[in-house]
N, C-alpha and C positions, 0 to 999 in steps of 0.2 A: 504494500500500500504506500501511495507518495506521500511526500510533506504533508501537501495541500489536505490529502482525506485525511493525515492524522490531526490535524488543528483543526479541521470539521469537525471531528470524533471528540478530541479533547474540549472543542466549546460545548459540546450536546453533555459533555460529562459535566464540565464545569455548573452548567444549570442547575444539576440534579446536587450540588453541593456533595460530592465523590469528597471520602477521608482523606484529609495529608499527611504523610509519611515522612518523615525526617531521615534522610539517608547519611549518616556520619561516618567516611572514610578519607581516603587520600586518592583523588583524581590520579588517571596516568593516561601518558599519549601510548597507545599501541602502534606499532610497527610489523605490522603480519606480512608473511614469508611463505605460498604454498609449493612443498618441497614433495619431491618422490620419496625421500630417505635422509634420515637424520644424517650429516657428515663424520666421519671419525675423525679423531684428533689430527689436528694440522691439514686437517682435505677440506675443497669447498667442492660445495653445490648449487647448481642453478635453481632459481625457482622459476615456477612457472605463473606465479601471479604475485601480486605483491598491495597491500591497499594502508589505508592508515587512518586509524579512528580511535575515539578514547574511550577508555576503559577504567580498570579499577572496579574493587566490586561495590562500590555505594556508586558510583556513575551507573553500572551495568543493573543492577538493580532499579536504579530509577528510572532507567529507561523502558524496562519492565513493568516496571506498577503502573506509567503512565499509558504503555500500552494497553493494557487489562482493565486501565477509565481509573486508574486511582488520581490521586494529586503527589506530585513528589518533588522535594526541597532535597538538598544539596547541601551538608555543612563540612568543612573538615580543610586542610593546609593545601596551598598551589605555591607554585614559583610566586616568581617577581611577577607584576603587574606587565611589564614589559618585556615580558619574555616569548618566544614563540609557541612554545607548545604551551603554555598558561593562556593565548589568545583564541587560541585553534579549539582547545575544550570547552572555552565559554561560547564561540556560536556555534558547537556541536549542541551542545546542551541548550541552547535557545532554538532549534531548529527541534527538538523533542519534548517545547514547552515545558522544561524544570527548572524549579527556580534556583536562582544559584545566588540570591543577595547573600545567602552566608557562609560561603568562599571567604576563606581568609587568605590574600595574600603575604606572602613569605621574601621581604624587600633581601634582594643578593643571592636568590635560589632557586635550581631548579626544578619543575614539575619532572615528577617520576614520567624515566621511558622506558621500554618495554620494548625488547623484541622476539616477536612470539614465531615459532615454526609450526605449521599444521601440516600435518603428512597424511595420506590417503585414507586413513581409515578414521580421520577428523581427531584425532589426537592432536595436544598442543604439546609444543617444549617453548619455553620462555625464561628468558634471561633480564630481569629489572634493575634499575638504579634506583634509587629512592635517599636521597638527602637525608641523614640522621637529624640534621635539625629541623627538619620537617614535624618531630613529634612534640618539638617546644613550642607550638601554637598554643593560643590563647583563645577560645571558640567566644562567641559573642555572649549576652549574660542569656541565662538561664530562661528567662518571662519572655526575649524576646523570642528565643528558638523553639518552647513550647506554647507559644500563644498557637491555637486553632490547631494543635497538634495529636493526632491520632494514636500517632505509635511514633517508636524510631526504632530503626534498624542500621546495629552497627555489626562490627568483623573486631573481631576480642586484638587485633594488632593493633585499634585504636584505643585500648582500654588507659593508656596513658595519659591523655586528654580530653578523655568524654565520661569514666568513670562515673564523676560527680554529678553531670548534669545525668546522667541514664538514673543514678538513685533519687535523683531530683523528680523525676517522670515517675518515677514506681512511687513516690510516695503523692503522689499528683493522681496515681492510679492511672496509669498511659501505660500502655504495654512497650516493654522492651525486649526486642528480637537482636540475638546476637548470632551471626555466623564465624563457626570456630575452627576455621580449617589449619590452626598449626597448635603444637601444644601450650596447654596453657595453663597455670601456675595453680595447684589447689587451693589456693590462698586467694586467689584473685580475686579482685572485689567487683568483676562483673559476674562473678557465680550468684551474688544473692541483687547486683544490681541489676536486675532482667528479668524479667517474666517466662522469657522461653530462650532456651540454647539448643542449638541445632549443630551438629560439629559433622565435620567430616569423616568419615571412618579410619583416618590415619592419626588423627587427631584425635581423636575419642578415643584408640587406643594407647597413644603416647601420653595424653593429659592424665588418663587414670591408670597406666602402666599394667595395663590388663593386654591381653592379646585375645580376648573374646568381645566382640561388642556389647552384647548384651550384658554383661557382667560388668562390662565399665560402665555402662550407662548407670546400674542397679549400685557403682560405688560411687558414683559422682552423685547420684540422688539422696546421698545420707549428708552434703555437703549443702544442699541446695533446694529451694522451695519450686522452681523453676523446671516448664513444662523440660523434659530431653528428649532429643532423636538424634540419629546418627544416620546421614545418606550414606547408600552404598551403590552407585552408580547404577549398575541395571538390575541390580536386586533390589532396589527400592529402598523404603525408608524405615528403620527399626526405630521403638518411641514405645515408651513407660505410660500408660494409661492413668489415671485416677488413681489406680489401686495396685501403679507401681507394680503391674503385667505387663509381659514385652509385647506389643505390635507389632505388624508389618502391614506398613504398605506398599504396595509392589508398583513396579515401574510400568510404565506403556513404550512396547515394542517400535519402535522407528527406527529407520537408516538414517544412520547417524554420518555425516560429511562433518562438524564442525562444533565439539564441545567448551569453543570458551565462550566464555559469560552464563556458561546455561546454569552455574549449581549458585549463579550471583540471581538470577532469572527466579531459579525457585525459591527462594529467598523472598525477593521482592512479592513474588506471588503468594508466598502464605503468610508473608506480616499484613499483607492487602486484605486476604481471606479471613487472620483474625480479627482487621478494622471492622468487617462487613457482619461478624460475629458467625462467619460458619465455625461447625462444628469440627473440632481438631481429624477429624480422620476424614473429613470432607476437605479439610484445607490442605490438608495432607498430598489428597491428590490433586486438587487443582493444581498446587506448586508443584504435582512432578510429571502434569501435563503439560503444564507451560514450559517447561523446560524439556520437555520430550520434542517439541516443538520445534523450540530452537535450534536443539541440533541437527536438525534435518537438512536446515539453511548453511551459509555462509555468512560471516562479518558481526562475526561477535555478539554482544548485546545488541545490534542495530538491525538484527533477525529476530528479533524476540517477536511472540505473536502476539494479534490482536484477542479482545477477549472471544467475540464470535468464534472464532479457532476453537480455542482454547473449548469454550462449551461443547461446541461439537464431536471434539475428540472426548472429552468425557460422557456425551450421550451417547455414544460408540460401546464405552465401559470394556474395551479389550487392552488387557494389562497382560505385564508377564508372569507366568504361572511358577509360583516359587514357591519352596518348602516354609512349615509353620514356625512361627520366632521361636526358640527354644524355650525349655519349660522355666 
C-alpha cells in the first residue's frame, strides 16, 4: 500500500481516537545487503540488491502499530541534529505518520548504523555501531511523555534511561511492554517496572541461566509480578497463564524471504492488542500474525502489514501444528 493510502488509513484511525503507544528505544539507519552466502573471513561478496531504511526496534515497532491503526510516539537518543543519518530517520518517520517531538538529540554524535546481510532463506546477519554515550540521555519529564498515553513499549537495553519513567506509568496504571532479547540482570529494575516481559528464547535462557524455556520463565516469575512469554520463532510463543501454567501459542506457516523487524513487528502488535484490551492469548496471536506477515515481504519494518491483512490471516486460523508446552 503507498504513502498516500496509508495517511488515508491513518486519518480514518485518527477519528476513531486509536491508543498511543510510546515506543522508547534508540533509532538506527539500516544499510541492507541481499547476499547468496555469508563471506568467510577476509573474502567479499557481491550483492545482488542493496536499499536503506531505519530501523531499530522502537522505530520498527512503531511502524507496526501505526500500520495495525494504532497511534505511535517515538522517544529515546539520535545523533546531532545535523547529522545525516539523524535527518534521513526523521522524514522516514514523518512519511509513516509517528511522532517523533521526543527524539532527543545527542549535540557531537552519531545515530547508530547498521549493516545488515539477508541471505536466501531471509535470514539477517548484522553488524551495528551504536555511541556509548548515547545511553547518557536525558528523556523529557515524565507528565509530558505520559500525557494521552496508552502503554509504552521499550527493549530492556534501554533500561538505563527509561527505568524510572516505565515505574512512573505502572504506578499511573499504563501498561509497560518490555522486549528482552539479550540477557538481563535478575536485579533489574525493569522486572517489577513492567506489566508484561516478552524475551526472546536466547535471552530467557541466558537471563535465568536455565537451558529449558519453560523452567526459566516459571524462575523468572518468582522475581516478578509481570505477565512472561518467550518467542520461539516458528514454534510460537510459550507464556505463564494466570495460574502460572505454560502456554503455547503456535506460529502461522508463511515463506518466509525477510525476518528483520518482524519479532520488533510483534511486539508492537501485542502492546496495541493489550491497548485495545484483547485477551492475552488473542493478543498472543494477533502479534505473531502480524509478524508472520512481514516476513513474507522485503525491507524491514516498512513491510509490516496493514490490519485488514492481519485479520484475514487470523480468520484463516491455520497455524503451525506443535507439540503441548510441557507439564
Amino acid at each position: 500500500m503507498g504513502t498516500g493510502s496509508r495517511q488515508e488509513n491513518a486519518s480514518k484511525q485518527k477519528s476513531k481516537n486509536p491508543p498511543r503507544i510510546l515506543c522508547i528505544g534508540i533509532p538506527v539507519r539500516d544499510l541492507i545487503f541481499r547476499i547468496e552466502e555469508l563471506p568467510e573471513r577476509g573474502f567479499k561478496v557481491s550483492a545482488s540488491h542493496f536499499d536503506q531504511i531505519g530501523g531499530g526496534n522502537a522505530l520498527n515497532a512503531s511502524i507496526g502499530i501505526v500500520r495495525l491503526g494504532g497511534r505511535a510516539s517515538i522517544c529515546g537518543p539520535m545523533g546531532d541534529a545535523a547529522e545525516t543519518s539523524s535527518r534521513y530517520i526523521f522524514d522516514k518517520l514523518a512519511e509513516e505518520g509517528i511522532d517523533t517531538r521526543h527524539l532527543v538529540h545527542m549535540p557531537g554524535l552519531v545515530t547508530p548504523i547498521s549493516n545488515i546481510m539477508i541471505d536466501p532463506s531471509g535470514e539477517r546477519t548484522a553488524v551495528t555501531f551504536r555511541d556509548p554515550e548515547l545511553w547518557k540521555v536525558s528523556l523529557p519529564d515524565a507528565d509530558i511523555l505520559l500525557d494521552d498515553c496508552s502503554a509504552i513499549l521499550t527493549e530492556s537495553r534501554c533500561a538505563e534511561f527509561c527505568t524510572d519513567l516505565c515505574a512512573e506509568a505502572r504506578r499511573r496504571g499504563i501498561p509497560v511492554v518490555v522486549d528482552v532479547d539479550r540477557t538481563m540482570s535478575l536485579r533489574e529494575g525493569l522486572l517489577t517496572a513492567s506489566s508484561h516481559l516478552v524475551f526472546s528464547s536466547d535471552a530467557l535462557r541466558s537471563t535465568a541461566g536455565i537451558a529449558d524455556d519453560g523452567e526459566a520463565l516459571k524462575k523468572i516469575a518468582r522475581l516478578t509480578p509481570s505477565f512472561l512469554a518467550g518467542t520461539q520463532g516458528p514454534q510460537g510463543t510459550l507464556w505463564l497463564d494466570e495460574n502460572q501454567n505454560l502456554q503455547r501459542t503456535p506460529a502461522f506457516p508463511v515463506h518466509t524471504v525477510d525476518t528483520l523487524g518482524a519479532g520488533d513487528v510483534f511486539h508492537g502488535a501485542f502492546t496495541l492488542a493489550i491497548t485495545e484490551n484483547q485477551e492475552l492469548r488473542q493478543a498472543l496471536r494477533f502479534a505473531s500474525a502480524a509478524a508472520a506477515l512481514k516476513c513474507t515481504r522485503f525491507g524491514g519494518a516498512y513491510a509490516a502489514p496493514e490490519r485488514i491483512e492481519v485479520e484475514q490471516l487470523l480468520a484463516q486460523g491455520q497455524t503451525v501444528d506443535s507439540a503441548p508446552p510441557p507439564p
